[in-house]
C-alpha positions in Angstrom: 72.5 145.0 34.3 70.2 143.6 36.8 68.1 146.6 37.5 66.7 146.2 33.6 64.8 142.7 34.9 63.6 144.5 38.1 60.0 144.2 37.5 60.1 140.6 36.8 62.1 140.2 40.2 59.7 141.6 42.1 56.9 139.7 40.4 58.8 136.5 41.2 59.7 137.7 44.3 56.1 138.2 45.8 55.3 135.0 44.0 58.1 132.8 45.9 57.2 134.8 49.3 53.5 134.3 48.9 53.0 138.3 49.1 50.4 140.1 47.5 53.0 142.2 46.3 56.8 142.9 46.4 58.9 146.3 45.6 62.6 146.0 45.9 63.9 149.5 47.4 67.0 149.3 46.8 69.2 147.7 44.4 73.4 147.4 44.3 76.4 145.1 43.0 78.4 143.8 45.8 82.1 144.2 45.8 84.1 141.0 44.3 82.5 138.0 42.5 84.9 137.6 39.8 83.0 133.9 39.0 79.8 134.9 40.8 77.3 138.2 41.1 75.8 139.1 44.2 73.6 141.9 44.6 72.2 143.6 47.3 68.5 143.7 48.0 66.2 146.0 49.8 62.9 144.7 49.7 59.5 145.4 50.8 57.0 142.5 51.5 53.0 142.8 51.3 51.5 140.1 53.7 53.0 136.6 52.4 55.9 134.3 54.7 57.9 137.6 55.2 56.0 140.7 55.7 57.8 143.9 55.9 61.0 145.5 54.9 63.5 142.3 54.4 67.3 142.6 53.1 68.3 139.6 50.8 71.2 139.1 48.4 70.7 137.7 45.2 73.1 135.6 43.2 73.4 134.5 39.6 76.2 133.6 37.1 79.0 136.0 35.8 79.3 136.2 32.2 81.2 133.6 32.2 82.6 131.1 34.6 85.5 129.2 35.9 84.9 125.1 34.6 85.4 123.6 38.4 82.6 126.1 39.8 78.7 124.8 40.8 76.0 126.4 39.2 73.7 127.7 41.5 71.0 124.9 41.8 73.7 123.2 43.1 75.4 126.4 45.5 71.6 126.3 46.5 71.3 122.8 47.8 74.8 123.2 49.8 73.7 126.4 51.6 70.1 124.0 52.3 72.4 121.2 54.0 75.3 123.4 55.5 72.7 125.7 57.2 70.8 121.7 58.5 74.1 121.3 59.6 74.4 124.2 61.9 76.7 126.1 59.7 76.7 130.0 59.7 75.8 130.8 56.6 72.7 133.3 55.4 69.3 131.3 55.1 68.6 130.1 51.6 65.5 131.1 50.4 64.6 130.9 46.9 66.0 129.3 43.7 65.4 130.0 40.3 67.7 127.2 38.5 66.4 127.0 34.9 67.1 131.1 34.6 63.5 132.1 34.0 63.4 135.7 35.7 66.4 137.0 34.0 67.9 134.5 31.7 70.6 133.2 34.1 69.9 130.8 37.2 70.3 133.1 40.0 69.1 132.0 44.0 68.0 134.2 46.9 69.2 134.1 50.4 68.6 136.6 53.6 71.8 139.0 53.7 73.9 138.9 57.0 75.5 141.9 58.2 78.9 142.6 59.0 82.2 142.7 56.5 84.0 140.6 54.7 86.7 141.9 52.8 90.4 140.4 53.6 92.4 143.8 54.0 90.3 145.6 56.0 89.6 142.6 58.2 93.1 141.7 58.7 93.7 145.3 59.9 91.4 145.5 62.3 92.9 142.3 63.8 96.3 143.1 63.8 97.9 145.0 66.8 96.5 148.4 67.2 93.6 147.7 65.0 90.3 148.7 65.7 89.4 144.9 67.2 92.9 143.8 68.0 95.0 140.2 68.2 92.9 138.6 71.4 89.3 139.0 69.2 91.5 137.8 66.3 92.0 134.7 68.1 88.3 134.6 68.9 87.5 134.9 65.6 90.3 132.3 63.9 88.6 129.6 66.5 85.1 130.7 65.4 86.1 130.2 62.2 87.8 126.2 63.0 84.5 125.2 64.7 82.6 126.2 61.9 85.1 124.5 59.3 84.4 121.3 61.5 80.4 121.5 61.2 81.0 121.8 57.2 83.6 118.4 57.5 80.8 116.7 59.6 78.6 116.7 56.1 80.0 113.5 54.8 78.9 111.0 51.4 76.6 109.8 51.0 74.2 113.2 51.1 70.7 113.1 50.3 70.4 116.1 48.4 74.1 116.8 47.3 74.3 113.4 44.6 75.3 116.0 42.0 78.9 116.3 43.9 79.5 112.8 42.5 81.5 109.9 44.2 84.8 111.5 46.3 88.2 110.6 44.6 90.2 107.7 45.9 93.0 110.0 46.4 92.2 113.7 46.5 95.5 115.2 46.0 96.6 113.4 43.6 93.4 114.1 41.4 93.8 117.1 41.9 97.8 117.0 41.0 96.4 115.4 37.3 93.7 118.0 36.9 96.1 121.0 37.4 98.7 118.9 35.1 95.8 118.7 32.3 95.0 122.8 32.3 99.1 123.7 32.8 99.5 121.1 29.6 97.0 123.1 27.3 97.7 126.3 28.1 99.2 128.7 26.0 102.5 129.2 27.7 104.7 127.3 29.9 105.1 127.2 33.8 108.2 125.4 35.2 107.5 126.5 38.5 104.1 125.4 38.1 105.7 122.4 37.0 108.1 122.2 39.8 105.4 122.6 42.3 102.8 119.8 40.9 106.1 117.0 40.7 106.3 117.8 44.7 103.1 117.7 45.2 103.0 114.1 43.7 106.0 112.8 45.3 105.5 113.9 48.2 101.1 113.3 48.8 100.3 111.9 52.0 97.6 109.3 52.2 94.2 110.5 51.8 91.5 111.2 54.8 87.7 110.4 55.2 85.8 112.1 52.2 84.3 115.1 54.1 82.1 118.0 52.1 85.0 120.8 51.6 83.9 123.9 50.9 87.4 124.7 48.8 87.5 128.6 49.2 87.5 128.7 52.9 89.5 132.3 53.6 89.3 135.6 54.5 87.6 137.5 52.4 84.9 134.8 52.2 83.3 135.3 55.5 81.3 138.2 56.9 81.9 139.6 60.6 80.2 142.1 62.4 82.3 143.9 65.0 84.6 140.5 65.7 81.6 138.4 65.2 81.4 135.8 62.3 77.7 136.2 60.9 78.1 134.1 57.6 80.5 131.8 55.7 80.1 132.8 52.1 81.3 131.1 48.3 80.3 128.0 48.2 80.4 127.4 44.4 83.8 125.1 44.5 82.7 123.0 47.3 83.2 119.2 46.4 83.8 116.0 48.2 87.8 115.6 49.5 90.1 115.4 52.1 89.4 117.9 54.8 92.9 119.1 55.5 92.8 120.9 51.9 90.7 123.7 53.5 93.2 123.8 56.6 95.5 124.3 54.1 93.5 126.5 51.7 92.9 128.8 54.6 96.3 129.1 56.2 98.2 129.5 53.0 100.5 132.4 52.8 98.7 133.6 49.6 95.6 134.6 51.7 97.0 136.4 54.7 96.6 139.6 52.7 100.5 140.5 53.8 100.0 140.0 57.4 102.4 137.8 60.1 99.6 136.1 61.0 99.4 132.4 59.6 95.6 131.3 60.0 94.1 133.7 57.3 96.2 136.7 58.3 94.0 137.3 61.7 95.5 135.1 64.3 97.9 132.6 65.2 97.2 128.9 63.1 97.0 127.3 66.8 93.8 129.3 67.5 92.3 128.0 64.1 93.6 125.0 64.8 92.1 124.0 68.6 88.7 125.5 67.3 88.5 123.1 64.3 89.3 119.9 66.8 87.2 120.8 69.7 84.3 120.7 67.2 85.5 117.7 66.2 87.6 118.3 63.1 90.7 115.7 62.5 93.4 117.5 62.1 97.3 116.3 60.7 99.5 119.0 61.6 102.5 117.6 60.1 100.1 117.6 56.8 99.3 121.3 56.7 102.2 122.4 55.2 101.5 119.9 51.8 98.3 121.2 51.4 99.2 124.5 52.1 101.5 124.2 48.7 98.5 122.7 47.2 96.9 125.8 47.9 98.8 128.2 46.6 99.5 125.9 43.2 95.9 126.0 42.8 95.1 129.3 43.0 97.9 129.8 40.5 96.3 127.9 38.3 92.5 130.0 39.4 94.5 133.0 38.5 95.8 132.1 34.7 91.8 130.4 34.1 90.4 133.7 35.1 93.3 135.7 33.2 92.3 133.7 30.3 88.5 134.4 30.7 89.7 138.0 30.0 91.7 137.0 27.1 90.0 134.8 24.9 87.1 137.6 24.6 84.9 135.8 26.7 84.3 138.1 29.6 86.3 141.9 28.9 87.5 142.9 32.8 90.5 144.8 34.0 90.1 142.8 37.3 90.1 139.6 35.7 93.3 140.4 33.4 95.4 142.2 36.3 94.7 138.6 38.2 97.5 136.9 36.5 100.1 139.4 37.9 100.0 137.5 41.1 102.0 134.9 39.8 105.2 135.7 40.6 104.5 136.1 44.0 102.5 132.3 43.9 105.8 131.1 42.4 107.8 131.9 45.1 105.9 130.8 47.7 106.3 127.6 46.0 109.6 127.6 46.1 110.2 128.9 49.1 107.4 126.0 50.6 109.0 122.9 48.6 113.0 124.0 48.4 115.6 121.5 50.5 115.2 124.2 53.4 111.6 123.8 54.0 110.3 121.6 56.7 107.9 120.2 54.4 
């Protein structure tokens, strides 16, 4: 538990601040972060860059991990160039990459207010909810501009060379990756199968490498009232074709059971015209590929993290029970790629 290193925290802490002391006030898990921890921290600042009571959120490795996610050096540097780049996201602060304070890397960044789980986000934006459809709408084309300023990060990056040189054809990497897991695993997936054949005969050609941020959704944001305050998870974020988080986004498996297409708050045309007025390039006749891609991959997120559970390397309930939503993956698959889809 992260409350048995606190004293070296808040030695580091005042260190990296430049106080003459630091005493955290208050310390918490935050909800979710199945591949990541964040906790909540109330701090207290003697003299040094930020005097005064400050709230921060520090974050550090799970147990273990999912293989495509950054380790936190490199979440650092993103949150450094999406904030340069105008994104919302909190203010990066301090970094800690070799895991000196508590044995695991962990980084430090100012905490935004507001809320950010899916459900209760998508309830208060539905009809009758506490913030309704219009600031739904409001919110879906915060939320496009904001995609846009991440897409206008493009290679080469000072600062980001760990990402690597972007794929000649992004889908179909990621069609071969998704083949290579399914083929090792310890039990077959036809409709898994099914899903990765369409995917291949069907791939458009690729966009403009753009930095994706690759878990762009509800329920990785924060809002405050109907206000967006911060765009959150960066750890799968990679070079790729833009339209994946268009797709990632509106896909059915993260409208949290609501009608609404563009992450269960609004309409995908409200999303859509705040993502090209900031300049995004959108292919609407493409959204519906990547939108299968979508829901294949988290399918494939949701046996990895299943198996973190099983093979004894991290003992969750959360991350077993994640493999139940596979059936309901599978038929959106087939429901998306069958001969009476408009795909």
């Amino acid at each position: 538990m992260m409350e048995a290193w606190q004293a070296a925290l808040e030695d580091w802490l005042a260190g990296q601040a430049g106080a003459r002391a630091a005493r955290i006030t208050r310390m918490a898990k935050l909800s979710g972060g199945a591949i990541q921890q964040n906790w909540a921290l109330d701090m207290r600042f003697e003299g040094g860059e930020r005097p005064g009571d400050q709230a921060l959120v520090l974050r550090t490795d799970a147990p273990s991990s999912v293989a495509e996610s950054l380790g936190r050096a490199e979440e650092f540097a993103l949150f450094r160039a999406a904030h340069a780049a105008g994104v919302t996201v909190p203010e990066p602060l301090w970094l800690d990459a070799r895991g000196a304070v508590t044995g695991r890397p962990l980084f430090v960044m100012a905490r935004a207010p507001g809320v950010a789980a899916g459900h209760l986000l998508v309830r208060a934006m539905a009809p009758g909810g506490a913030q309704g459809p219009e600031a739904g709408a409001a919110l879906a084309r915060s939320l496009g501009a904001e995609l846009a300023r991440i897409h206008s990060i493009r290679p080469p990056r000072a600062g980001l060379d760990f990402l690597g040189t972007p794929p000649e054809h992004p889908a179909l990497a990621a069609v071969a990756e998704f083949r290579r897991w399914l083929d090792g695993h310890r039990a077959p997936h036809p409709v898994l199968e099914w899903g990765l054949r369409w995917l291949e005969r069907t791939a458009p050609p690729p966009g403009p490498p753009v930095l994706c941020h690759n878990d762009f959704r509800t329920g990785n944001y924060m809002v405050e009232g109907a206000r967006l305050t911060a765009v959150l998870d960066w750890e799968f974020a990679a070079w790729g074709d833009g339209m994946a988080d268009i797709g990632w986004f509106c896909a059915p498996c993260w409208r949290f059971g609501a009608a609404a297409e563009a992450g269960g708050i609004a309409g995908r045309e409200a999303f859509y015209a705040g993502y090209e007025a900031a300049g995004g390039r959108l292919e609407r006749a493409g959204v519906r590929y990547w939108e299968v891609m979508a829901t294949l991959r988290w399918a494939v997120i949701a046996l990895q993290q299943a198996e973190r559970h099983v093979s004894g390397g991290e003992r969750s309930l959360e991350l077993a029970l994640t493999a139940h939503v596979l059936p309901a993956l599978e038929l959106d698959i087939m429901d998306m790629t069958g001969e009476d889809s408009d795909a």
